[in-house]
N, C-alpha and C positions, 0 to 999 in steps of 0.2 A: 664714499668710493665703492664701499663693497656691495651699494645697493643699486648702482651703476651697472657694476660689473654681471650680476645674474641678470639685469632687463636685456641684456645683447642676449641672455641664454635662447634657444628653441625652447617651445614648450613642453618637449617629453622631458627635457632635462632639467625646468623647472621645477617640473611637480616632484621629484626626487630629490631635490635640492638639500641641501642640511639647514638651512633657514628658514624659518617657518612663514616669514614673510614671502619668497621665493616662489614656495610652496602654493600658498593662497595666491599668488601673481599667475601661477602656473594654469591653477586651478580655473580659475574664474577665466584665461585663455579658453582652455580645451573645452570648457561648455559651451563658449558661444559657438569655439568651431565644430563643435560637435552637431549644433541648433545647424547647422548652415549649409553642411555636407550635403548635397541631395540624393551622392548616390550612396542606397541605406549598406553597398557593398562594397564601399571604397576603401583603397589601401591604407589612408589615414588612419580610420577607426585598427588598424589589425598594429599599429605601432603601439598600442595604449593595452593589449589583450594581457598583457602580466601585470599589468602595471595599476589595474585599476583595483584591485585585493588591497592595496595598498592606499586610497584614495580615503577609504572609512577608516583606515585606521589608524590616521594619521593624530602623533601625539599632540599639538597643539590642537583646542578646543575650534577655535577661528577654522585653522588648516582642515580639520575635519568636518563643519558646518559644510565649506567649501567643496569637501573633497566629494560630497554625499551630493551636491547640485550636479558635478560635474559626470559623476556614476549615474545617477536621474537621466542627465541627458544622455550619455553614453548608450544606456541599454534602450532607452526610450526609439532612438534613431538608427544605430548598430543591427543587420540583419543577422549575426551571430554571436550578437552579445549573449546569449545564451549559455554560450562555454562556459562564462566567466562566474556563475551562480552560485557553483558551491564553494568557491572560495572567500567569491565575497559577501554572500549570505554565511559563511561561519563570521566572517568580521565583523557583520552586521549587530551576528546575535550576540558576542561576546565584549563589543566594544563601543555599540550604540544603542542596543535597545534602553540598557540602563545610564544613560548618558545627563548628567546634571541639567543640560540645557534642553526647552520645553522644543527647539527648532529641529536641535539635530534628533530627537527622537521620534519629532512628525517626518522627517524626512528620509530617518532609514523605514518609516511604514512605508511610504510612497514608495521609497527602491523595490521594497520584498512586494508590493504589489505590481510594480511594473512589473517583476519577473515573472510575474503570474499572468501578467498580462501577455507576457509572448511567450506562453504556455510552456513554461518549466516549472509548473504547479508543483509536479511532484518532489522536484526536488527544492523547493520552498516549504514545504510543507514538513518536509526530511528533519533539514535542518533547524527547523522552530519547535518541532520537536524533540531534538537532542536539546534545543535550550530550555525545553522546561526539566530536562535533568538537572540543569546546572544546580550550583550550591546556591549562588544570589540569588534573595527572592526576589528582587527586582528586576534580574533577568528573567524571570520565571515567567512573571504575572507579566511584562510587557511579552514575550512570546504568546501567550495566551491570549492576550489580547490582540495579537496581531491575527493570529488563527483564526479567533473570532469574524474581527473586522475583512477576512480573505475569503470566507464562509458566507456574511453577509451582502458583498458586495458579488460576489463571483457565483454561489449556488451551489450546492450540492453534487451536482454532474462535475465540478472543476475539480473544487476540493473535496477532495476524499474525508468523510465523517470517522473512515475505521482508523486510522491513526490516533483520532484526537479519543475518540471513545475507550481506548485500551488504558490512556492513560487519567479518563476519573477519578478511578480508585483511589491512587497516589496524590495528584490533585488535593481532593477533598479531605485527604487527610494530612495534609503539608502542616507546619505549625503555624506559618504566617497569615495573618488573616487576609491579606491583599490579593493573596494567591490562591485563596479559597471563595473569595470573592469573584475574580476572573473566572476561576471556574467555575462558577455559577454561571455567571454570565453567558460563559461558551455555551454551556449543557443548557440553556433557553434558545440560545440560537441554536442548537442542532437538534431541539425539540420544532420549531418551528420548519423545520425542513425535512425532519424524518416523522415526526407526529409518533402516535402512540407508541410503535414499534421501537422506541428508544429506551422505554420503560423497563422492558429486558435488559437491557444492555447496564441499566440503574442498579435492577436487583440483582446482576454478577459481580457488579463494584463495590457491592458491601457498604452503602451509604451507609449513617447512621440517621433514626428515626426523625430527628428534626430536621435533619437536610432534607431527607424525602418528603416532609411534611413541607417543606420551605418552595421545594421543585413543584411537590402539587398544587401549590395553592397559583404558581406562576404558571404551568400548563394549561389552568385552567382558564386563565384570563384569555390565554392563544388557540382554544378551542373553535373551529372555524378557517383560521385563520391559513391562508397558504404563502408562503415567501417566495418573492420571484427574484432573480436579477437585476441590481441595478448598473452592471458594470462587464465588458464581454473580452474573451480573448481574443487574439487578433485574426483568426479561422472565421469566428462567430462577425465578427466585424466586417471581414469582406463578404460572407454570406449577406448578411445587414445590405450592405452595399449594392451585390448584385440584383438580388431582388427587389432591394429599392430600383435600382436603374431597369430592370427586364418590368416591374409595375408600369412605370412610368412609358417605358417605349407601349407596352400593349393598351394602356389605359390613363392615357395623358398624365391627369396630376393625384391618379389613384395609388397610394403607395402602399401596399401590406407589411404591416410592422409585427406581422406574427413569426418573430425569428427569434425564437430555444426561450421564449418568454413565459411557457407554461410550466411549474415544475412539474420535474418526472420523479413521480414515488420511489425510493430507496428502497431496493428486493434487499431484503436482512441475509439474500444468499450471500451479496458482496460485500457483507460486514463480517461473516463469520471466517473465523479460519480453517481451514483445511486440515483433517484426520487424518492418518493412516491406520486403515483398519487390517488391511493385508499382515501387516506384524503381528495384529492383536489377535487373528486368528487362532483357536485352538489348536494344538498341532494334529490333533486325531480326528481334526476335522472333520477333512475327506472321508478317513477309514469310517466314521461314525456314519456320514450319507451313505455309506456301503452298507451299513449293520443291516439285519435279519428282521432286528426288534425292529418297533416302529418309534416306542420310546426315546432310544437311544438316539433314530434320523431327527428326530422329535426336538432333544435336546441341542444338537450343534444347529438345526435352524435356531430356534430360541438366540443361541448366540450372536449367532449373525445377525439376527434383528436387533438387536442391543447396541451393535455397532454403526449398521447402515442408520439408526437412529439422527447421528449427526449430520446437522442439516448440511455440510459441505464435507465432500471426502478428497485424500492425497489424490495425486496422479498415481496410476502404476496399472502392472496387468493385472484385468480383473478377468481374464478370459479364462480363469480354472474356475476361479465362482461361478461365473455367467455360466457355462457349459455344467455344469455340477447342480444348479438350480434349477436349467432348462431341463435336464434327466427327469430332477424330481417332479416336474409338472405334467411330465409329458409320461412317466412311468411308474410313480409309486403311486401305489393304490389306497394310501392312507390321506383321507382327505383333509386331516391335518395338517400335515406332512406337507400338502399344495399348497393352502391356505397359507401356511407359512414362508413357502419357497416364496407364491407371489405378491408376501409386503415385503422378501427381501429382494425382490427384483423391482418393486415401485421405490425402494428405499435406495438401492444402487443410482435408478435412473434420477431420484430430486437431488441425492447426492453429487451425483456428476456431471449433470446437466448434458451438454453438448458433448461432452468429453465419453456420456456414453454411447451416443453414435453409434462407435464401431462395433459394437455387439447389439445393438436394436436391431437390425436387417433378422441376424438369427432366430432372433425368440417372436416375433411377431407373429409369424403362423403358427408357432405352437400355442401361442397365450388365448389366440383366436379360436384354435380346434378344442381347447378346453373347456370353453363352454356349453360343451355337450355334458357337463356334469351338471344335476340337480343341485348338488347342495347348496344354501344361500349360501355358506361362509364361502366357500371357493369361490363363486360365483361374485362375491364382491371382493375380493382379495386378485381375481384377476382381472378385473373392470379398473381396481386401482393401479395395477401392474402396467395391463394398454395405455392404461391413460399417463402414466409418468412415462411410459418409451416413448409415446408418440410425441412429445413435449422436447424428446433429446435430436429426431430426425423430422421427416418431411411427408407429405403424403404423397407425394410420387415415388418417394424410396420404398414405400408400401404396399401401393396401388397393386401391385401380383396377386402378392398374400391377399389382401381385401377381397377382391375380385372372385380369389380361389373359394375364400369361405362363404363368401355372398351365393355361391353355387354349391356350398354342403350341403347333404341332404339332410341333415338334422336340423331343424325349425331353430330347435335353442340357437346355435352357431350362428344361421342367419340372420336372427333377430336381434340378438345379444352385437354380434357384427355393423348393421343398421344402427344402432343408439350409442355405440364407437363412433360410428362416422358422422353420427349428429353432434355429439361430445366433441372429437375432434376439427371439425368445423368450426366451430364456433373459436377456436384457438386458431384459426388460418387465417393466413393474410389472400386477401382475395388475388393477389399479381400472381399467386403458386398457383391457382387452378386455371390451367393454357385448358382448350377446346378437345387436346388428345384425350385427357384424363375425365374433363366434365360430360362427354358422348358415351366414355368405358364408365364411370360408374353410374350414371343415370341409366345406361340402359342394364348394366345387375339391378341396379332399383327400381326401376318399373317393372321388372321380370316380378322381382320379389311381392309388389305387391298387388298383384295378382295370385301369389299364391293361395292356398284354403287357409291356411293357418292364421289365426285373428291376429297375434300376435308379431306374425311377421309381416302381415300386411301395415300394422301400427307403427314399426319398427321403419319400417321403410319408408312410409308419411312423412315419418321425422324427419328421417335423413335427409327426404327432398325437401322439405321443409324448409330447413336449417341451409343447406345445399342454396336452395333458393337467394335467401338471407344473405348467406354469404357472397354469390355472382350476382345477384340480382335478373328481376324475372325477364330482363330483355334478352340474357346472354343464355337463363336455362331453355325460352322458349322453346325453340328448336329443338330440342331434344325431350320434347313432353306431347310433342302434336298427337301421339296416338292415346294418351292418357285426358285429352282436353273433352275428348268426344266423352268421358266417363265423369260427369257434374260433383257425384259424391267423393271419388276419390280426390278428384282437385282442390274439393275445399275443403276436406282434410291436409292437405297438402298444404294449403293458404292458412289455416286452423295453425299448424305448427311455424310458418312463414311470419306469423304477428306475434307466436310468442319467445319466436328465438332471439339470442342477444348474441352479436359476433363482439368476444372482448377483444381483438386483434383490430389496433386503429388504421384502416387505410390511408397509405401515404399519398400528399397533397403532391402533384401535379407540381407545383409551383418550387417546393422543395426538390424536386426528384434530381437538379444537376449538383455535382458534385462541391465540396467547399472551394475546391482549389481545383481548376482546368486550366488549361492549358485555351490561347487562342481561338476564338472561333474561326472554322477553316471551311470555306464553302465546299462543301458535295452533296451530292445526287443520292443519301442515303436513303432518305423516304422512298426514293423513286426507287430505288433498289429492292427495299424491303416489300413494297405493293408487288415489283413484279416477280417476286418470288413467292406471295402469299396469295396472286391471285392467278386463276389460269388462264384469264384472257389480256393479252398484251397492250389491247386496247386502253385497257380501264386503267392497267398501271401506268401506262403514260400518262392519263391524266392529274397526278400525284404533284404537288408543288418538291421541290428538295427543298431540305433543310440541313441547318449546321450541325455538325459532329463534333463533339471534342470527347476527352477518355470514359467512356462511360456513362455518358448522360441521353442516350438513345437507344431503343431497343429496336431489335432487326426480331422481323417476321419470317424465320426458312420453310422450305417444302425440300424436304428431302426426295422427292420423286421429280423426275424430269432432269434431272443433272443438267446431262448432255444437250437435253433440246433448247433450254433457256438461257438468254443472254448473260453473258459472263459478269461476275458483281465488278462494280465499280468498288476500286483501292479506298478506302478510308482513311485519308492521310491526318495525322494529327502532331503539335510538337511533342518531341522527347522528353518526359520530364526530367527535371537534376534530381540530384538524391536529397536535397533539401525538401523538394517539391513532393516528393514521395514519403519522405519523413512525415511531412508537416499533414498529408491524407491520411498516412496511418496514424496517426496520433490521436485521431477526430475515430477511428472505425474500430481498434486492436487496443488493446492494454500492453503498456509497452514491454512486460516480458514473455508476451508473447514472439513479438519478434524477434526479440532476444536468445528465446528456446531455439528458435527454429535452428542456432549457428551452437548450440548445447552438445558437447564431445557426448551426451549417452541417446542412444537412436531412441528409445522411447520416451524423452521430454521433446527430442525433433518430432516425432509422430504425434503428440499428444498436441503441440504448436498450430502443428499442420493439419492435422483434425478439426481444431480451433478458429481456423480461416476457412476450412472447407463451409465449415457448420454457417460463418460468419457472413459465406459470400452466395449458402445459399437460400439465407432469409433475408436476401436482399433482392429488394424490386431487380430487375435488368437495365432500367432507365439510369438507377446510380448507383451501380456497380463503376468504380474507377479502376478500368480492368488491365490500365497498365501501372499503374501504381501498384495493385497485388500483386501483377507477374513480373515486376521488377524485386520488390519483398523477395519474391520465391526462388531468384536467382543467385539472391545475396548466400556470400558463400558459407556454407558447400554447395548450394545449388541444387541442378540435379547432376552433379558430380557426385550426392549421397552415398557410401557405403551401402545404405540397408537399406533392401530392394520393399519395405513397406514403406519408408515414408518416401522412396521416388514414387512410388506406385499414387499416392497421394495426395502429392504436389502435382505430377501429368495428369491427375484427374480432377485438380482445379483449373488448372490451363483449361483443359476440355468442356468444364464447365463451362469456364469464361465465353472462349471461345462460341459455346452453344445457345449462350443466353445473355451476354452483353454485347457491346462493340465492340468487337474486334481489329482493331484500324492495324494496315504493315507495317505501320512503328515499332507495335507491339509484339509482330510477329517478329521484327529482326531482333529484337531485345533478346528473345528464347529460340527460335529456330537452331543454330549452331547446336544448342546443346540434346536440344532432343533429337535433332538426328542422330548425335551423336552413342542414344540408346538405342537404335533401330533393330542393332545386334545384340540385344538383353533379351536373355534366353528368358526371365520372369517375367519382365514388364514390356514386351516387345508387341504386344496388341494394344496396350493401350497405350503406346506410343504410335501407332501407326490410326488407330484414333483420334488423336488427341491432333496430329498433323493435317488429317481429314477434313476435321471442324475448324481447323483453322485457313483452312485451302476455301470450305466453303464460304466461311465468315467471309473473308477477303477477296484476296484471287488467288486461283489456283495455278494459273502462271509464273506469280510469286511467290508460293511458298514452293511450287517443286523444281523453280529454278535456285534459289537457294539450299533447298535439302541434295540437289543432284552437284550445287560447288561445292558443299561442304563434304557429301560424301568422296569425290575424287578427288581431292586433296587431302586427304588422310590415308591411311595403309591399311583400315582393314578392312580384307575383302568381305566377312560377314554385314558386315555394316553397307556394304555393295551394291550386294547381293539381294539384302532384303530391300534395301531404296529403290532398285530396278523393280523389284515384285512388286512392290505399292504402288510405284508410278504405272507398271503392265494394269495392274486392276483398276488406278483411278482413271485413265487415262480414258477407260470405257466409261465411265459415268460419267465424268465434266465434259469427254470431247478437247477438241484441239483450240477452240472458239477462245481468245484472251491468251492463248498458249506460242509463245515465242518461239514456233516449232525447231528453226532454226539452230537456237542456243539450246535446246533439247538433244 
């Protein structure tokens, strides 16, 4: 009778049932209906969102076999079963990895790797970690082995090596030998994926000699050897997908299957932890860079080179160092004293990578006027100093300074300047050198070498050289016609063109749209971009359009001609949701980065936001998904920010965006409201009227200053008015009235 009575139940009230039978009736229900749903976002799956924590850890053996198929399908099908992972990845770890039956322990592997499959890696990874704390070694060594198996299957770029690697040491010294065995096993597989460089990570764990003996003699067998992927997230998968189909449309039954199948080498910067050296500073620091003696300045560098030593440092301000180090290079006379300032500014900049950005602009020109000093020691202590800045920014952030010394009159500067730029080069993605910046330094380089000076004339070979290497000789042509009629110097030029190596791989064509777009939406963008990049009207017409979606095309401007040239055609594209925006950053940012950016203290916001800057500007313009950033950037505080740098920061990635991806009106309504609403910010009030500029151009400018002029009259302040009318008085003279709704103006 009583087994009657639960078959009338529903199935959520099954699976809770106090009968174990019930339970399993329940279970084995909600899988198929799970299998059968098609929409992956349907209200069914959100009845079952507490309920499935409970599904593994169910006390009957049977009940739980069951309950683990029904979690399988769940997360497998569920577009946000995602929520669900750290609860029931703790049930997983504590109540099924060490589970008597051979089924249910292959099945919570599958669960912990579906979750990885719809990329909540990291918190898979969290938690199989707190289980090799546990006390039971059998939860221990099945954790381990699951890491293993999430590693093997998934790659290196998914699963993060630095969690598993902190915990060797302990590992290897566990008493059990099953658990000592797994970890063997792991430390083979994350030899096969990080290669030598893992060997460090060995000798801080304190093996003892026969383990290390036991690892060498297995490394040695995987010598050669590179691990790829056998197994993708679901990002990787639709990219999989799309290029399969865009193959296929362009080139019948040609499919390119080269998608994230090559491994990418482990930089040991993202395994190290992070210093704070700022604390460890001597407190008499400063006063000591003050002293008389040279000794004394002599000494507190020493220390700070002790510090910057570590290969990754804290966030925080380094802007009294940097400025304190700039002095000494720029004014103390001891050339010790320099040589030392500039391994702690090459030390600053490997340490912080991106993050030192904001002080590279400053020291650039000084590091460059410094090599008017003979000495070798300074002379290569500041070659190493350029060459780590240059590595934290860009070389258009540069380009002034270059420029400026490329025209010093001291030979050293110019030359030393020229073998930077061939140096630096060789580290550049070719999409950064646009036509403005390859015509400004080609023509300092061919000034240069011309000069008398052997050495600069060599200096400068290089650079074209290399230069060359980097754009290739169709795009330098043009700006070498007067140096072609001179036989010797061009094949000096060609001399350094065969033996330069660009390590900076250019991105495929085929790659360039983004993982996750939005619809393809027909417009006239091509046609847009030609007749803005070329001056006769004719020729742009002849342009086919093509499809736009969020940042998978790049627009060609001409800032000259505003007024006279046809108004750009709208850029329409869908809205993304906040999943959809999620799911792009998740593939581009580390996820506490965006985390930082909503951080109650203004300098981890600045440090965030620095971090995207840097992000979105070593990125091609083709795939830049540049409403996905400027939705990022809005998430709250926005630019409602407190602290007028890191508003200053985020409107200067909008501006970016704006200047160098697609810019469709989607994305300008997304953010317009809020930047007008700084038009009256006494700090950041130009580069807000900027930042609206590049977006009027990008788009239309009909559209964005009819919505900058609703937003401004419907709010109360008159400063905010006042300067909306002045923008629009001055744009109104360069775009003209052409696309402008005079009317509603």
């Amino acid at each position: 009778m009583e087994d009657e009575e639960y078959r009338k139940l529903p199935a959520d009230e099954k699976v809770v049932h106090k009968l174990w039978k019930a339970r399993v009736c329940g279970y084995e229900e909600v899988t198929k209906l799970f299998r059968q749903i098609d929409d992956e976002k349907s209200p069914e799956f959100g009845k079952y969102l507490g309920l499935v924590k409970k599904f593994v850890t169910d006390s009957n053996a049977m009940g739980q076999e069951k309950g683990l198929e029904a979690t399988l399908a769940y997360v497998d099908n569920y577009a946000h079963a995602g929520k669900t992972v750290s609860e029931v990845m703790s049930g997983i770890v504590t109540k099924c990895m060490a589970a008597p039956k051979t089924k249910t322990k292959e099945l919570a592997l599958q669960v912990t790797l579906m979750y990885v499959e719809i990329e909540k890696h990291e918190l898979v990874v969290e938690e199989l970690i707190k289980g090799t704390e546990q006390k039971n070694p059998k939860i221990v060594s099945a954790c381990i082995q699951a890491l293993t198996t999430a590693l093997r299957e998934f790659g290196s770029k998914i699963i993060s090596p630095k969690p598993m690697i902190k915990r060797i040491g302990a590992l290897f010294s566990d008493r059990d030998k099953s658990v000592r065995d797994e970890a063997r096993l792991m430390v083979i597989e994350l030899y096969k994926w990080m290669g030598p460089s893992l060997k460090n990570h060995l000798q801080a764990a304190n093996l003892q000699a026969v383990q290390m003996t036991e690892l060498e003699t297995e490394f040695a067998k995987l010598d050669g050897q590179k691990a790829v992927p056998i197994r993708y997230i679901r990002s990787q998968q639709q990219k999989q997908a799309k290029l399969a189909a865009e193959a296929v449309e362009a080139n019948g039954d040609e499919i390119d299957d080269e998608v994230d199948d090559v491994p990418q080498d482990i930089d040991p910067y993202d395994l190290a932890d992070p210093v704070d050296i700022l604390s460890k500073l001597p407190k008499d620091f400063y006063d000591k860079l003050e002293a008389k003696k040279w000794q004394e300045r002599k000494e507190a560098l020493e220390a700070l080179e002790t510090l910057v030593k570590n290969p990754k440092l804290e966030n925080g301000d380094y802007g009294d160092v940097v400025r304190a180090l700039k002095k000494v290079v720029q004014k103390d006379s001891n050339v010790v004293c320099v040589a030392l300032a500039g391994r702690c500014i090459a030390g600053l900049a490997s340490g912080l990578k991106k993050r030192f950005q904001t002080y590279s602009g400053a020291l650039v020109l000084s590091l460059l006027e410094k090599f008017k000093e003979k000495k070798q020691s300074v002379v290569s202590a500041i070659r190493e100093a350029i060459d780590a800045t240059y590595l934290t920014t860009n070389i258009e952030a540069i380009l002034d300074d270059v420029l400026e010394t490329l025209n010093n009159k001291n030979p050293s500067v110019k030359s030393e300047t020229s073998l930077f730029l061939a140096r630096a080069f060789t580290k550049t993605s070719p999409s950064s050198v646009n036509k403005k910046l390859l015509k400004a330094v080609t023509g300092a380089l061919t000034k240069n070498i011309n000069e008398s000076d052997p050495a600069v004339r060599e200096a400068s070979a290089e650079a074209l050289g290399t230069l060359m290497k980097l754009v290739g000789e169709k795009a330098i042509g043009p700006f070498l016609v007067e140096l072609e009629k001179d036989n010797l110097k061009m094949s000096k030029i060609k001399e350094f063109y065969e033996k330069a190596e660009i390590t900076v791989k250019a991105s495929s064509p085929k790659k360039a749209r983004p993982q996750t777009a939005p619809p393809k939406v027909s417009a006239p963008a091509s046609k847009e971009s030609a007749s803005k990049a070329v001056k006769k009207p004719a020729a742009a017409a002849k342009k086919k359009t093509a499809a736009v979606s969020s940042g998978s095309a790049t627009v060609v401007r001409s800032k000259s001609g505003k007024a006279g040239s046809k108004p750009p055609q709208k850029t329409i594209e869908k809205e993304l949701e906040d999943g959809e925006v999620d799911s792009i950053m998740e593939d581009l940012l580390l996820s506490n980065t965006v985390s930082e950016l909503s951080s109650p203290i203004w300098k981890t916001r600045l440090a965030s936001a620095e971090e995207i800057m840097s992000k979105v500007q070593g990125m091609n313009g083709q795939t830049i998904p540049t409403q996905a950033f400027v939705k990022i950037l809005m998430k709250k505080p926005g630019l409602k920010d407190t602290n007028f740098q890191v508003l200053k920061v985020k409107l200067d990635i909008i501006k970016y965006l704006a200047e160098n991806g697609v810019f469709s009106t989607t994305t300008v309504d997304c953010c317009i409201k809020d930047i007008a609403e700084k038009f009256g910010d006494a700090k950041n009030g130009n580069i807000v009227i900027g930042t609206v500029t590049a977006m009027a151009e990008a788009t239309s400018f009909g559209h964005v200053s009819i919505a900058v002029l609703d937003f401004a009259f419907n709010q109360k302040s008159p400063k905010v008015q006042q300067e909306v009318l002045n923008w629009l008085a001055v744009t109104l003279k360069e775009f003209g009235v052409a696309g402008v709704n005079v009317k509603s103006l």
